[in-house]
N, C-alpha and C positions, 0 to 999 in steps of 0.2 A: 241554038243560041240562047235560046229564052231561058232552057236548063239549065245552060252554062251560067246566067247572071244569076238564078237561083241557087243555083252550088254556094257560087262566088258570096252573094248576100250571106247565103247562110254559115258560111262560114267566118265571113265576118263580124258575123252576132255572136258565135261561140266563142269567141277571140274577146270580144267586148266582155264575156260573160266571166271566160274565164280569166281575167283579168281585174273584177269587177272585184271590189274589197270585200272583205270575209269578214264578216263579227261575231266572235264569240262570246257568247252570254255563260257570264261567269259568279258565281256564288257561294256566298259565304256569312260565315254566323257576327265576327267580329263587327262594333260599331266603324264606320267610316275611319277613323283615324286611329285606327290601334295602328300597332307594330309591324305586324305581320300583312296586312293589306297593302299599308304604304312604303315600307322599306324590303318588303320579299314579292309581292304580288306585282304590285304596279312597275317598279323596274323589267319585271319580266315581262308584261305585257308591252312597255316600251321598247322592248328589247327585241322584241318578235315581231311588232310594229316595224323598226329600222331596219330589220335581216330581211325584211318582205317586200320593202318601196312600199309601206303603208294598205299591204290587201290584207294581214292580221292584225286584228281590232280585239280590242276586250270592253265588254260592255260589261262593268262590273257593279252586283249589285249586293250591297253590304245588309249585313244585321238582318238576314232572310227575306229581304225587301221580295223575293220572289214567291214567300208564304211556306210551309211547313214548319218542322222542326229542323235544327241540328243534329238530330238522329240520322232525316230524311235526308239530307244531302247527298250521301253515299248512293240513296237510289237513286235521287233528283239526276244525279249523272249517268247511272246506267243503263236509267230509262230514258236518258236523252231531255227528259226536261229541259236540262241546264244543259253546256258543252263543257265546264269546267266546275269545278265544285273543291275550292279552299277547307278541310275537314280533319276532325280525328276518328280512324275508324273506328275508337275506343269507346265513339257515342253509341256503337251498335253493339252492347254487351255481348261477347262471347261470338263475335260471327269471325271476327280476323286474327285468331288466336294464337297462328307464328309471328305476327308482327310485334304480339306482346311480351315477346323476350326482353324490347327493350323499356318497356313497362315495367318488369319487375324493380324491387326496391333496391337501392343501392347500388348502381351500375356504372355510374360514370358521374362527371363534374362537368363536362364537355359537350355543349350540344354541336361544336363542329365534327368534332372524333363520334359520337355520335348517331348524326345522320349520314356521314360517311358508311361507317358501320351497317346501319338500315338499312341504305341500299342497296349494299354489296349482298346483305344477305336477303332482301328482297328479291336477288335476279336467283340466290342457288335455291332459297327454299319456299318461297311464295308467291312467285309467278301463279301458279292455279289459284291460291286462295285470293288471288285481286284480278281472274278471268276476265270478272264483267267489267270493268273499265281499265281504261289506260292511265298507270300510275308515270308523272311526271317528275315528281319526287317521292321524297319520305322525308321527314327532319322531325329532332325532334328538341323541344326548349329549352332555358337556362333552367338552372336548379333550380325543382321545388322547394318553394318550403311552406310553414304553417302561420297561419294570421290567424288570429282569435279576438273577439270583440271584448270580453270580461274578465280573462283569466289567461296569463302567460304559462306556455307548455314549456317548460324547461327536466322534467323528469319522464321515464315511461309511468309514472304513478298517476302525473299530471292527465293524461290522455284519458284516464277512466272518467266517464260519465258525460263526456264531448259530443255532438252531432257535430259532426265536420265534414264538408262538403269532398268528395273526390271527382277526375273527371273523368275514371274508366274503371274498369271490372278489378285489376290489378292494384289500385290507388287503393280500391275500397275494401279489397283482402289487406293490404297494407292497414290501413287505419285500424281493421277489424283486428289482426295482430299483434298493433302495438296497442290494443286496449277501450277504442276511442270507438262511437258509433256510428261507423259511415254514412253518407246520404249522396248516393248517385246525381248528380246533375249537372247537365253543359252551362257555360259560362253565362250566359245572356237570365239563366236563373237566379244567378249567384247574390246579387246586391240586392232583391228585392226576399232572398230567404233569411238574407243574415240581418238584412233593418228590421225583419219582423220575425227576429228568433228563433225561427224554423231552425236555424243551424247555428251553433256557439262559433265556427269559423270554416277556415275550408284550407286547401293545398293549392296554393297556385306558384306561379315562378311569377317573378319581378316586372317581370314584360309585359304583362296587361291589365296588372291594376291600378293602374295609374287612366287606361281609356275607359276605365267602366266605375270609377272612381272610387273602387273599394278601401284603398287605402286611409279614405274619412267615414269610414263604415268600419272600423277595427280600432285598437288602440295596440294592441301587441303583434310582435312578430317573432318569428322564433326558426334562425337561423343554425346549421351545422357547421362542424368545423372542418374547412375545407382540404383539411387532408385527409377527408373519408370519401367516398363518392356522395353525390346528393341524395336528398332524400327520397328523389322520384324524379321521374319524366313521363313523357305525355310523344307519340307517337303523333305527326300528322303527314297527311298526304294529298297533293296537289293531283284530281285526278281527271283524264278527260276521259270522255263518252268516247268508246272507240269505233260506233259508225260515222260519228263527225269526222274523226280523223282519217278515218280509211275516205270520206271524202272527198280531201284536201287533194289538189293535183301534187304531183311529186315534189316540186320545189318546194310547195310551202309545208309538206309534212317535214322535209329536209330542213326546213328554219324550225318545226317546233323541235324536233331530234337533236339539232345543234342545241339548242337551250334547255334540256333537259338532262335528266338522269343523273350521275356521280357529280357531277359540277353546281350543277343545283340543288342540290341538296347540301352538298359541302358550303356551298355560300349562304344559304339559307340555314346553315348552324350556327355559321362564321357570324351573321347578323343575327340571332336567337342568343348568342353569349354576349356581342358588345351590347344587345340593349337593356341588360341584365343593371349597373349602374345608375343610367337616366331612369330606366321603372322604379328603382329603390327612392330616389331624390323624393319626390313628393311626401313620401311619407315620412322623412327624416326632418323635410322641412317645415311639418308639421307637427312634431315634437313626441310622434308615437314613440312607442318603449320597443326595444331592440334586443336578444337575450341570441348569443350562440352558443349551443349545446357542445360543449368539450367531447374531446376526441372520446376517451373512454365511452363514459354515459351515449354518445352514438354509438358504439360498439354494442352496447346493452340493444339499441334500437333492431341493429343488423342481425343480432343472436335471435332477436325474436319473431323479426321475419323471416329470416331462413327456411322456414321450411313451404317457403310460396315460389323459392325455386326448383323442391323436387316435386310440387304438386304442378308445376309448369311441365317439366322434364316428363309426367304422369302423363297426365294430359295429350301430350305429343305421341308419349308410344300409344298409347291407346286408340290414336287416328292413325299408326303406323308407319310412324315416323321416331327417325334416331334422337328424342329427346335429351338426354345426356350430352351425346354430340354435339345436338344444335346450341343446347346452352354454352356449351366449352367454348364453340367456333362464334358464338358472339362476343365472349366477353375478351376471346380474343381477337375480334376486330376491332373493337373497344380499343386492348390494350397498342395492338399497333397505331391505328391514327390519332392516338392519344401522344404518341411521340413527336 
């Protein structure tokens, strides 16, 4: 009998336990109120809250508030540090280098089409190269373009003699191509290089400088003409520790799997392009100078990177992989959910 209450208790405690709400400690580089935390992160986190009766939680902690770098993140989660880690893998030079097909220059206008795109070819051709954690998305921004504090970039001539900030390995053969002298660094560097000269400007899209107030740290902008693709994008990924998630009892990994993968990331594009106007506002309404580069003269830009998509295509067979191919079957993922 005595056993039997002891079963019985005890089983009652595991029932309490597994029941008991789940929080995951989640991290990322953006100041509290950017874009991407509160209109992509935090709906998700709400989202997975309400699919659960409240046993998944996000305990989200902004601007590295958990210490390292934005390099480190990508480990921060595979070592389990963190359970979720908001990133670009592009802060770790040269380690995720099928993801950076959509990093090359001049690929799209679209950051819905996109990260659609990303994902798709994240499940055929980079599942191994993101082994150590569970990618939950992939997206990737509105168009790049270029701000500079002194001198408007309106020619490739303009670009000679520029330190300009980029935010991955690809950004910065870019710069390096069109002339200009790259300078590697993630976001949270950016306002404190260019007040103090370190960098004439940098490449960012419209959507965070407005939280980290670069837009009064520049006076020119230098926009494409949007029937070319953008100048650039930037890769990021929503990624969990996957012994947190193996975990998770079945139902609640079933709530994160419902809210991930193609849909999240297509929404998470969906919101990377509408925020692409309100980031521009600030700086318009403070009377910076504006310049869009004509269709031709972008033409001139795209002839002289070109040749950073057969050192990509290189690159891949060299690891043994059908380079050529992979470039083709991106840009025609590109091309379909661009329609």
């Amino acid at each position: 009998m005595k056993a039997a209450v002891f079963i019985a208790a005890l089983l009652a405690a595991t029932a309490v336990r597994a029941n008991e709400p789940i929080t995951l400690k989640v991290h990322h580089f953006w100041p509290p109120g950017a874009m991407p935390p509160t209109q992509i992160l935090a709906p998700w986190c709400d989202k997975i809250a309400a699919d659960s009766g409240n046993r998944l939680r996000c305990q989200v902690y902004p601007a590295m508030q958990l210490g390292g770098t934005p390099a480190q993140l990508i480990d921060q989660v595979k070592d389990g540090v963190v359970d979720i880690a908001f990133t670009l893998p592009g802060y770790t030079a040269g380690r995720f280098p099928i993801m950076e097909v959509f990093e090359l220059p001049f690929m799209t206008n679209s950051a819905e089409a996109a990260s659609r795109a990303a994902w798709d070819f994240y499940g055929k051709y980079a599942v191994k190269e993101f082994a150590a954690v569970k990618p939950l998305m992939f997206a990737t921004h509105d168009e790049g373009y270029l701000h500079t504090r002194d001198k408007q970039i309106k020619t490739l001539a303009d670009f000679k003699g520029l330190k300009l900030r980029a935010p991955t390995r690809q950004t910065n053969k870019l710069l390096a191509s069109l002339g200009a002298s790259p300078v590697g660094m993630p976001l949270p560097a950016v306002a404190d290089a260019v007040s103090k000269g370190t960098i004439d400007g940098f490449a960012l899209p419209w959507e965070v400088i407005p939280s980290v107030k670069l837009h009064e740290m520049v006076k020119f902008h230098t926009e494409t003409d949007p029937s070319r693709p953008a100048l650039y994008s930037a890769v990021f990924v929503l990624a969990m520790n996957p012994a947190k998630y193996d975990s998770l009892p079945a139902d609640l990994k079933a709530v994160i799997d419902k809210n991930s993968g193609a849909a999240l990331s297509q929404a998470a594009g969906r919101t990377w392009d509408a925020s692409q106007a309100p980031g521009r506002k600030p700086a318009v309404d403070r009377g910076n100078v504006f310049y869009t580069v004509p269709a031709a003269e972008v033409d001139n830009w795209i002839k002289a990177s070109h040749p950073l998509y057969d050192d990509w295509a290189a690159d891949m067979d060299k690891r043994g992989l059908p380079g050529k191919q992979m470039l083709a079957e991106a840009q025609a993922l590109l091309a379909k959910y661009k329609k």
